[in-house]
C-alpha distance (Angstrom), angle and dihedral (degrees) to the residues before:
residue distance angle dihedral
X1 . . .
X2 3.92 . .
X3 3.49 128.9 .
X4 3.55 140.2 -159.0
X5 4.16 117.4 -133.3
X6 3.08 130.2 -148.9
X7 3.77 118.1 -164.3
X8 3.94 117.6 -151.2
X9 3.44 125.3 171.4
X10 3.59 115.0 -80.1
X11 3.76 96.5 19.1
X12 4.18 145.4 14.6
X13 3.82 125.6 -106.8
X14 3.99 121.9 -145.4
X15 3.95 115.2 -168.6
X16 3.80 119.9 159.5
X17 3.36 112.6 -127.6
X18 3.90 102.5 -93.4
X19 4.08 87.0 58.7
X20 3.60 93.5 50.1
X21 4.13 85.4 47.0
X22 3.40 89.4 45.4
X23 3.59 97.4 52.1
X24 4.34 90.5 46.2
X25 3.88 91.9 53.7
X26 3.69 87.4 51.5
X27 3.82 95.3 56.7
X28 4.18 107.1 26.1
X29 3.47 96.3 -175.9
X30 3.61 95.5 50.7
X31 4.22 77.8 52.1
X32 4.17 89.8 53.1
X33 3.33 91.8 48.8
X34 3.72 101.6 51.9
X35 3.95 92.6 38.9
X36 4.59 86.7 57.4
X37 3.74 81.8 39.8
X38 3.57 94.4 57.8
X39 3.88 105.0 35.4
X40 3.99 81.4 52.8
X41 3.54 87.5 63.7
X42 3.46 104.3 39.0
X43 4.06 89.0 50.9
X44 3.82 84.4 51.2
X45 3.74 99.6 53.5
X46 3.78 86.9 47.8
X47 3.41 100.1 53.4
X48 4.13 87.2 43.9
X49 3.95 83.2 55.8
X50 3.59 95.2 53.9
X51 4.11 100.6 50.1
X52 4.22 84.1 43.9
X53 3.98 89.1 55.0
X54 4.08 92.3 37.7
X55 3.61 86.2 47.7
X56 3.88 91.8 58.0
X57 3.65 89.6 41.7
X58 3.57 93.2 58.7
X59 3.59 98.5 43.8
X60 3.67 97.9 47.5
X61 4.07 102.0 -113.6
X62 3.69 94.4 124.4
């Protein structure tokens, strides 16, 4: 069985991933929010990736 954790700061969380869904269709804004959060971040390492492999490009390391 996996499960997702969830680190906090004075201890770790493990929910499977039916109790974490459960949990995000109880509170749908709470679900909103972390679905914006997390296409944020995903653009963001993207983006990062491309200037690191343009970088290389355009000083010769690849």
């Amino acid at each position: 069985m996996d499960y997702v954790e969830i680190r906090l700061p004075k201890c770790k969380v493990y929910l499977t991933h039916a109790e974490v869904g459960e949990l995000l269709k109880n509170d749908i804004r709470l679900f909103e929010l972390g679905l914006r959060r997390g296409k944020g971040i995903h653009r963001h390492q993207i983006q990062k990736q491309r200037e690191q492999e343009k970088w290389r490009r355009e000083k010769g390391l690849e």
